[in-house]
C-alpha positions as CSV (number, residue, x, y, z in Angstrom):
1,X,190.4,114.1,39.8
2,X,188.8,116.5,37.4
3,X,191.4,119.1,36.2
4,X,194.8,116.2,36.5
5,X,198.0,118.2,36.4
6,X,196.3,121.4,36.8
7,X,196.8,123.8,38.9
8,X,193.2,124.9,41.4
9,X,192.2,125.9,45.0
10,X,192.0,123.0,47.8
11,X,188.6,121.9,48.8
12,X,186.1,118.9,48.4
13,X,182.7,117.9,48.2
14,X,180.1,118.4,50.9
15,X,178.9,115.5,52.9
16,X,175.2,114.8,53.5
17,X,173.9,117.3,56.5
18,X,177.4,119.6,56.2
19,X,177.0,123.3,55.6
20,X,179.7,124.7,52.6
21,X,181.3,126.5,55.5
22,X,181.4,123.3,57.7
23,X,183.0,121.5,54.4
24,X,186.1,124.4,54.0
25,X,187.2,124.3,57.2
26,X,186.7,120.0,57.1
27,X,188.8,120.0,53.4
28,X,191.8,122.3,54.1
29,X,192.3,120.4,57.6
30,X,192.5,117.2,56.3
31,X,194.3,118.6,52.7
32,X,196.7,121.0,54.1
33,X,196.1,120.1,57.8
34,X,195.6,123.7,59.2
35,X,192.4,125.5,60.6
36,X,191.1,128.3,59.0
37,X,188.8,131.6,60.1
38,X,186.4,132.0,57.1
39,X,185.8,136.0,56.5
40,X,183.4,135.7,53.7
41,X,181.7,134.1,50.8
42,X,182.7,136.2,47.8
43,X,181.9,134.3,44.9
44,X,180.1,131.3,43.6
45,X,179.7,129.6,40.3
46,X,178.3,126.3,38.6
47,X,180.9,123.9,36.7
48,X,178.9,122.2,34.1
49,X,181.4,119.7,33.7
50,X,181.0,118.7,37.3
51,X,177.5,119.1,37.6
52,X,178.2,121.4,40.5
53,X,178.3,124.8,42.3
54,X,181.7,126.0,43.2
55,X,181.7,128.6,46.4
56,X,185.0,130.5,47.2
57,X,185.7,132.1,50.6
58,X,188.2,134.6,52.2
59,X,189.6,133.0,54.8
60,X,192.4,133.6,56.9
61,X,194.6,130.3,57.7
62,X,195.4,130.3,61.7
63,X,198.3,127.8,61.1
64,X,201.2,127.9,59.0
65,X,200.8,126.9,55.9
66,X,203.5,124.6,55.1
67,X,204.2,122.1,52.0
68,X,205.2,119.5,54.1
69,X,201.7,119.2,56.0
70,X,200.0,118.5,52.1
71,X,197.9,115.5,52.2
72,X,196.3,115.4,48.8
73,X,197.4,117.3,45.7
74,X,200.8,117.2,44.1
75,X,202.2,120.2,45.6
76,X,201.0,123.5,46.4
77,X,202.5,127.0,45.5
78,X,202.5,131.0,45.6
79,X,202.0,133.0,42.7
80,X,202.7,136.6,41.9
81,X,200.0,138.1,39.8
82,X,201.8,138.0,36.5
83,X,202.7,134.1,37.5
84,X,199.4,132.7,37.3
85,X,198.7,133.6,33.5
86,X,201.7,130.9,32.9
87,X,200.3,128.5,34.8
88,X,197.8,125.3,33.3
89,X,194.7,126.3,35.3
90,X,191.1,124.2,35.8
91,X,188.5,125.7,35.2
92,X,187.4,127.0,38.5
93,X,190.6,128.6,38.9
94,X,190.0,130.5,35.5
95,X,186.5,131.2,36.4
96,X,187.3,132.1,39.4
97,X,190.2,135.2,37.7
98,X,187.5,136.3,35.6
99,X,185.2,137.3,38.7
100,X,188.3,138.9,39.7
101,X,188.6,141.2,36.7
């Protein structure tokens, strides 16, 4: 666990001869257990304290997402805008609001 007690996005590393797209879909069934339509790649970065490069995607979840169906993590949550400045972020999550702004 990088970022412990931190609050992030759900996903994983890619296996040998698995696409990033092939990984997304492989991560949030086995973390959240739900299937997912990716829309589009709209950002990527490098975390140097990884030693890796970070892709987000739009995707739209065709299940419900549900806390009860979390498999790894210690909970998961929805955040108003002006929620997630209170919030102890990793930094992929805070690189990732930067893009945004």
């Amino acid at each position: 666990i990088f970022s412990p007690n931190c609050w992030t996005f759900f996903g994983g590393r890619i296996k040998k001869k698995e696409s990033a797209e092939m990984c997304l879909v492989r991560e949030l069934r086995e973390e959240l257990s739900i299937n997912i339509k990716i829309i589009m790649k709209i950002y990527e970065s490098f975390n140097h304290k990884t030693n890796s490069y970070v892709n987000y995607y739009y995707a739209k979840p065709l299940n419900k997402i549900n806390v009860k169906n979390l498999t790894e993590g210690q909970s998961l949550g929805w955040f108003k805008k002006n929620q997630i400045n209170n919030l102890k972020k990793a930094q992929d999550l805070k690189t990732f609001l930067n893009f945004l702004n």
